[in-house]
N, CA and C atoms as a LAMMPS dump frame, in Angstrom:
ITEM: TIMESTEP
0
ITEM: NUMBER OF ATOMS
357
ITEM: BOX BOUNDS ff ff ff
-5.0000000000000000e+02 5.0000000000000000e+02
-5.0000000000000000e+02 5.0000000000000000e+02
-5.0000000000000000e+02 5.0000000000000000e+02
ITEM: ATOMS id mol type element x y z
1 1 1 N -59.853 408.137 478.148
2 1 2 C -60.77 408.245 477.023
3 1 3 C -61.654 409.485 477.188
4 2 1 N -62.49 409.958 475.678
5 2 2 C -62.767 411.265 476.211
6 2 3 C -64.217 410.759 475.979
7 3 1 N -65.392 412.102 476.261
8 3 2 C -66.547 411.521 475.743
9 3 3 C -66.541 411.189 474.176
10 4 1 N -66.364 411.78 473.682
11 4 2 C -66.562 411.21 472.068
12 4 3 C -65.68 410.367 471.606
13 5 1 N -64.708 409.205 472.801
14 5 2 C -64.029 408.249 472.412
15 5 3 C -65.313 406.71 473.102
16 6 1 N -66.057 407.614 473.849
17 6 2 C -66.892 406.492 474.678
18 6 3 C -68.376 407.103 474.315
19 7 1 N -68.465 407.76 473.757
20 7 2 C -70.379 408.338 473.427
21 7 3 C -70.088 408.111 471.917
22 8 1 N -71.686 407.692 471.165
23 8 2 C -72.09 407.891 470.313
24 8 3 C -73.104 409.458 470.713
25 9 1 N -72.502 410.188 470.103
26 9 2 C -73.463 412.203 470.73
27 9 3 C -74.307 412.219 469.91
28 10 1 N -74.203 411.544 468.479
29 10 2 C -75.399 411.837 467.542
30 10 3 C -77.189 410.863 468.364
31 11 1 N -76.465 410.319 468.992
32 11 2 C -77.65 409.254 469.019
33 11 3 C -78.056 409.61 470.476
34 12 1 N -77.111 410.727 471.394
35 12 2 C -77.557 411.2 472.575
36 12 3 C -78.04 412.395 472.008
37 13 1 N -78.135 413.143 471.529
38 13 2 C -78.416 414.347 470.62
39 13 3 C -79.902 413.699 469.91
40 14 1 N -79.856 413.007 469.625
41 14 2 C -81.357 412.385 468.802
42 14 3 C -82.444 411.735 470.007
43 15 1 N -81.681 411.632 471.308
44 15 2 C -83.175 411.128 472.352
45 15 3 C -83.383 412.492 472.93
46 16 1 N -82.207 413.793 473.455
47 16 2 C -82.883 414.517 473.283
48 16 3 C -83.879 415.624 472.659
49 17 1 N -83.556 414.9 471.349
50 17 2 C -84.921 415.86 470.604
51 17 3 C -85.775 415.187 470.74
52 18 1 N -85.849 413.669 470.522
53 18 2 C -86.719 413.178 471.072
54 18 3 C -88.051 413.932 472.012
55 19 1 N -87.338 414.326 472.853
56 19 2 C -87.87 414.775 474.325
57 19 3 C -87.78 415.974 474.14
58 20 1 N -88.235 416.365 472.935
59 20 2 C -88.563 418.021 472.925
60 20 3 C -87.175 418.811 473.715
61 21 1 N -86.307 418.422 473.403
62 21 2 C -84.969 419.386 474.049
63 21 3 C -84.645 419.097 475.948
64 22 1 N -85.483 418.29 476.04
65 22 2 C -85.36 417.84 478.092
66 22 3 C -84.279 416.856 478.066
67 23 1 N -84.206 416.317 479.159
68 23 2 C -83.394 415.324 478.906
69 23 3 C -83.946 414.412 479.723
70 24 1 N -85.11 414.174 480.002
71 24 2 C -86.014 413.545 481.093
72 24 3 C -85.414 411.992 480.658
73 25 1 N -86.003 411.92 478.953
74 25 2 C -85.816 410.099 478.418
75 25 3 C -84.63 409.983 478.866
76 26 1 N -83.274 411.084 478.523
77 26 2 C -81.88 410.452 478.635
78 26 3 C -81.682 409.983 479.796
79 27 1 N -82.147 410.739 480.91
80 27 2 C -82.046 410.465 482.382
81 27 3 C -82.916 408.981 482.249
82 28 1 N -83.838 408.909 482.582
83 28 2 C -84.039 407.221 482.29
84 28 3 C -83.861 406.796 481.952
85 29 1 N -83.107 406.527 480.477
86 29 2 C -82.313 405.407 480.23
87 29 3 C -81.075 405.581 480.721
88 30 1 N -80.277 406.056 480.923
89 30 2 C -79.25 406.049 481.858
90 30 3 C -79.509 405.243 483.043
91 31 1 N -80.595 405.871 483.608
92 31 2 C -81.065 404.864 484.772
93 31 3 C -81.087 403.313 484.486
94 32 1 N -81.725 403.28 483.817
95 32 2 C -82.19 401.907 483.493
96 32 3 C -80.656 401.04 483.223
97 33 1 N -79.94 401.792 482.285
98 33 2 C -78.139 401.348 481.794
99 33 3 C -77.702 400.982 483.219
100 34 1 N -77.956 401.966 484.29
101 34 2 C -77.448 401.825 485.399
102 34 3 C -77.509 400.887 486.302
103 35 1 N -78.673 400.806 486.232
104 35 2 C -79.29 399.083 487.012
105 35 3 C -79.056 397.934 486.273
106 36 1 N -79.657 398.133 484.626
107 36 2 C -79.481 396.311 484.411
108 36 3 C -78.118 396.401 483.966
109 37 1 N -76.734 397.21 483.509
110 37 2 C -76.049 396.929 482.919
111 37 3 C -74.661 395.626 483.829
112 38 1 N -74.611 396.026 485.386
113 38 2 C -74.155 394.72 486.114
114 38 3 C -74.807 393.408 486.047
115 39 1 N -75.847 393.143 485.697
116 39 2 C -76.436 392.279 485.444
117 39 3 C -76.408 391.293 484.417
118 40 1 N -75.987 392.005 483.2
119 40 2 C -75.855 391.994 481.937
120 40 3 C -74.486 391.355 482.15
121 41 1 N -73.223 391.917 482.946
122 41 2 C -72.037 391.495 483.162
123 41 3 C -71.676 390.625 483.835
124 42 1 N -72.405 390.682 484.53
125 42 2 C -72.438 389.099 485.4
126 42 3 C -72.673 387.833 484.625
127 43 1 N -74.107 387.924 483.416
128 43 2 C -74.388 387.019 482.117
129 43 3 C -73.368 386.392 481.786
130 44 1 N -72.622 387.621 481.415
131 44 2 C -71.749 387.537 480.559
132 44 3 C -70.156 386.7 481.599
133 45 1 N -70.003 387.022 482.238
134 45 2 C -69.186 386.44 483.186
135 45 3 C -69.207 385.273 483.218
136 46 1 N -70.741 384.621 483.879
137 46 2 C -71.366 383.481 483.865
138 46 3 C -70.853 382.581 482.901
139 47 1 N -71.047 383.064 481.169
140 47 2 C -71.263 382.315 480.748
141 47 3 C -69.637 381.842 480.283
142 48 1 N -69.06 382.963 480.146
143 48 2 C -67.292 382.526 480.382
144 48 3 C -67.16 381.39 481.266
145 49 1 N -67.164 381.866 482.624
146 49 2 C -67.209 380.918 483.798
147 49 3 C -67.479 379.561 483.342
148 50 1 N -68.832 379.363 482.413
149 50 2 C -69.454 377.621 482.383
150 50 3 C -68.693 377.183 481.278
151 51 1 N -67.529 378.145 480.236
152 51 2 C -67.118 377.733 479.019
153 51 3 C -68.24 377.657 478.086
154 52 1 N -69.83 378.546 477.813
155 52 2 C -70.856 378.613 477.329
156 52 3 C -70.756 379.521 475.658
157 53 1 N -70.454 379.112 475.217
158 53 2 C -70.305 380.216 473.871
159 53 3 C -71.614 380.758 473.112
160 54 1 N -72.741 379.689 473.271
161 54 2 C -73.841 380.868 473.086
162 54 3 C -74.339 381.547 473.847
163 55 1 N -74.461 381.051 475.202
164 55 2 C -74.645 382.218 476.239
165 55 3 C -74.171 383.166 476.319
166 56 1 N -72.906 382.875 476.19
167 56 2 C -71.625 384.449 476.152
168 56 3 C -71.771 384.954 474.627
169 57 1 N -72.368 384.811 473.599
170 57 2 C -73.394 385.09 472.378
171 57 3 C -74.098 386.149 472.822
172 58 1 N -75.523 385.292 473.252
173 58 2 C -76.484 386.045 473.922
174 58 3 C -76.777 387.164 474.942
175 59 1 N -75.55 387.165 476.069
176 59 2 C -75.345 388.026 477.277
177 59 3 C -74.535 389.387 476.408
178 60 1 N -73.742 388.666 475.221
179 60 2 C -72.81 390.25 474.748
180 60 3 C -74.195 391.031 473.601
181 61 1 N -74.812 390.145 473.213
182 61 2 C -76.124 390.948 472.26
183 61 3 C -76.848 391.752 472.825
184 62 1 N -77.4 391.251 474.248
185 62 2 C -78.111 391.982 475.222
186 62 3 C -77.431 393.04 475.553
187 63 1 N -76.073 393.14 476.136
188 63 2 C -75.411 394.623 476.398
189 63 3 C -75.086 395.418 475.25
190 64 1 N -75.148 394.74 474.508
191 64 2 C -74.94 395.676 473.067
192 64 3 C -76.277 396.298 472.793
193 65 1 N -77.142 395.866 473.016
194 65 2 C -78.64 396.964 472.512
195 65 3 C -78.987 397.797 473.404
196 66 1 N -78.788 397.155 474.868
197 66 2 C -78.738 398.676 475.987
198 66 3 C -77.735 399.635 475.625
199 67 1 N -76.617 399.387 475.186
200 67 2 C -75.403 400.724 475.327
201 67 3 C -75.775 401.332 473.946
202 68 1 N -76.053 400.418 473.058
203 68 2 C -75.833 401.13 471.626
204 68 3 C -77.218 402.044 471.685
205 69 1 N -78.441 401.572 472.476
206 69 2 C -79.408 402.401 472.397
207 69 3 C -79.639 403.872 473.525
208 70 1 N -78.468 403.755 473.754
209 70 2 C -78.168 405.007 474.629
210 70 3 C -76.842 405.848 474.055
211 71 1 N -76.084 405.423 473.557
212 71 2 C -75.249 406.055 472.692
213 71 3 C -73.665 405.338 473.445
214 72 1 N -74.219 404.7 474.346
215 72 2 C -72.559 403.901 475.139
216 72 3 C -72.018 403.338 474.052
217 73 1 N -71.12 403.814 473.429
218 73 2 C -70.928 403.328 471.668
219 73 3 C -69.593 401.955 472.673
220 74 1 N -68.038 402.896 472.949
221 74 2 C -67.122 401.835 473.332
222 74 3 C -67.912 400.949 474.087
223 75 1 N -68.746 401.075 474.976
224 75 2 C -69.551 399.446 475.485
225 75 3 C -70.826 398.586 474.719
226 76 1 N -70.862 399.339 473.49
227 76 2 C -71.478 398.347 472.66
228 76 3 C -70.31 397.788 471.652
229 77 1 N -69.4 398.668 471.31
230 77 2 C -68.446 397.821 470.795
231 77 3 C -67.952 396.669 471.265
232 78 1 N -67.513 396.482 472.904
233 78 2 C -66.953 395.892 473.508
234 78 3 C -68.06 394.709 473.414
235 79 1 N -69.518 394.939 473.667
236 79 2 C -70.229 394.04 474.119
237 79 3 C -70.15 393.527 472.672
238 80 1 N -70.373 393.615 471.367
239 80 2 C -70.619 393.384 470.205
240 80 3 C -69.483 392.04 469.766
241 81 1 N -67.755 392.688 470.286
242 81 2 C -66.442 391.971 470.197
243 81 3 C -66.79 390.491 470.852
244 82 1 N -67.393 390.804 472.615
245 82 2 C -67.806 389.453 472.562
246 82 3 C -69.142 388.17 472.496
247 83 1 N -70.039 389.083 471.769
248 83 2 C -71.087 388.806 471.009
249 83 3 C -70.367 387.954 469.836
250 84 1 N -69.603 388.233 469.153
251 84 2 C -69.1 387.918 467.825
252 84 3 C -68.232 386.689 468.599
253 85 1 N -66.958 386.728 469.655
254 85 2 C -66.51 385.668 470.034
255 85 3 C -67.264 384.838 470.808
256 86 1 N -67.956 384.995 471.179
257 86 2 C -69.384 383.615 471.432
258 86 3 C -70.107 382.801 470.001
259 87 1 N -70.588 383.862 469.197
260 87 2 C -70.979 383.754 468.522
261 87 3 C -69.442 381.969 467.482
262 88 1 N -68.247 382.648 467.754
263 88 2 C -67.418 381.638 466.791
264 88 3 C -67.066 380.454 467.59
265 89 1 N -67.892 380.724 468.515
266 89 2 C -67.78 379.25 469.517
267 89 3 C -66.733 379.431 470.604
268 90 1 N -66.418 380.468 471.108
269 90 2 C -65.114 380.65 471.946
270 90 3 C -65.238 381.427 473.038
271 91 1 N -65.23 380.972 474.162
272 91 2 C -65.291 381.636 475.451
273 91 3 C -64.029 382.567 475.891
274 92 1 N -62.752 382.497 475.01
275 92 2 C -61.344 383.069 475.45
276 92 3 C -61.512 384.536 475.803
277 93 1 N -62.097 385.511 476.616
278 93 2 C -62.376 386.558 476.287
279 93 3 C -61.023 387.455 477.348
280 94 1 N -59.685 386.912 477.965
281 94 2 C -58.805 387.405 478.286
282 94 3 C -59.215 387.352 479.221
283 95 1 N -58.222 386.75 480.856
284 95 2 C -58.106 386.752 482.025
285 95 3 C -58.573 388.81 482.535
286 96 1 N -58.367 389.539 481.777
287 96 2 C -59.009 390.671 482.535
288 96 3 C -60.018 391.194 482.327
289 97 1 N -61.093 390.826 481.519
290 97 2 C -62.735 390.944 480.822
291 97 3 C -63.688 391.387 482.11
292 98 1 N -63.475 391.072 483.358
293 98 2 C -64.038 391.371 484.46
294 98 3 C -63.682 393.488 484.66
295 99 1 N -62.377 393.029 484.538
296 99 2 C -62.095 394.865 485.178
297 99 3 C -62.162 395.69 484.029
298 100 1 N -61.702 394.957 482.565
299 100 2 C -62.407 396.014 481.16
300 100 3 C -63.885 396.363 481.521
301 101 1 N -64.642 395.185 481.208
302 101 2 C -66.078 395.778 481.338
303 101 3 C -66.725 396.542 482.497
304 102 1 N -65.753 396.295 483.806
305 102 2 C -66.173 397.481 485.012
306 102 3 C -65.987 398.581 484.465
307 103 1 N -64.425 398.925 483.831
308 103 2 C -64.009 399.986 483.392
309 103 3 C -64.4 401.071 482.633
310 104 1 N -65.087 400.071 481.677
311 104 2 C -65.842 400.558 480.509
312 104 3 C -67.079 401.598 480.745
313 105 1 N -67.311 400.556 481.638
314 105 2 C -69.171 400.274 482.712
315 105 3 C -68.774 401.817 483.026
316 106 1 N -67.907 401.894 483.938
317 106 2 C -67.89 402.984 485.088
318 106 3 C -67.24 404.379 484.222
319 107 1 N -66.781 404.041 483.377
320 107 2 C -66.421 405.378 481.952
321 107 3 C -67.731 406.27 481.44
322 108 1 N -68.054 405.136 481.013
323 108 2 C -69.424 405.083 480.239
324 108 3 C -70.444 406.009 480.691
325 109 1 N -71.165 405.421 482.295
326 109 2 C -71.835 406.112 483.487
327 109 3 C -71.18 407.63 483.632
328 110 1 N -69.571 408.048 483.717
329 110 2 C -69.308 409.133 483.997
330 110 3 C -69.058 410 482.998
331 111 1 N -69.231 409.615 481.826
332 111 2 C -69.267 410.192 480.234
333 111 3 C -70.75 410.447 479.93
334 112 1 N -71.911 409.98 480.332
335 112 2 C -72.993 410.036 480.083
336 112 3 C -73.315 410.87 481.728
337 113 1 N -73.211 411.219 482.215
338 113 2 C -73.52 411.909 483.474
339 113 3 C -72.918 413.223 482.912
340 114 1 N -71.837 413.269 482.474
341 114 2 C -71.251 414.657 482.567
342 114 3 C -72.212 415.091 481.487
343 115 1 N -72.548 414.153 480.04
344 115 2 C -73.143 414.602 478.98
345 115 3 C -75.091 415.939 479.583
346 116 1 N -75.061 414.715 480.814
347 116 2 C -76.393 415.447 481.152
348 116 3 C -76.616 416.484 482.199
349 117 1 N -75.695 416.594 482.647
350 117 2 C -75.104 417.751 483.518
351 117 3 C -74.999 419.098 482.789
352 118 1 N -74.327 419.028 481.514
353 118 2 C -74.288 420.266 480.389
354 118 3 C -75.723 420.62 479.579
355 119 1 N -76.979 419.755 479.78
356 119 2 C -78.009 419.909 479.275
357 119 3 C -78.493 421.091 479.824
């Protein structure tokens, strides 16, 4: 995947104007993506694990407003897909949901690193 198959750029492009042209905010939220976003996956794991469909609701809403508010567009999609299958009462989220969302996770981090590297 490339960056603009895994970045929303308009919305990384809009925190750095934000920031007067720095990229100080982007670098912290990145940070921040960086720390709580295993956390977030674990939720979400969890709530697979208990067969929980609003939890696994709630855990995919939460990763969806960290990524989408950083521009991690494919991991707010992803988180959104199973936001919506919690949401219809269904925990089925495919025996490999663990190594997608690493995948994603660890795309994401190196698509948004390279983005701030070119700043």
């Amino acid at each position: 995947m490339t960056a603009s198959d895994l970045l929303d750029l308009t919305t990384l492009q809009n925190l750095v104007e934000l920031d007067e042209g720095g990229h100080e905010l982007l670098s912290e939220m990145i940070a921040i993506f960086r720390e709580d976003t295993p956390r977030r996956i674990r939720d979400i794991l969890a709530a697979i694990a208990r067969g929980n469909a609003e939890d696994l609701s709630r855990a995919g809403h939460a990763l969806k407003g960290g990524a989408g508010a950083l521009g991690a567009d494919a991991m707010r999609h992803l988180a959104a897909g199973l936001e919506t299958l919690g949401r219809s009462g269904s925990t089925d989220a495919g025996e490999d949901l663990p190594q997608r969302l690493e995948a994603m996770f660890q795309a994401s981090l190196a698509a948004l690193d390279a983005y701030v590297a070119k700043l």
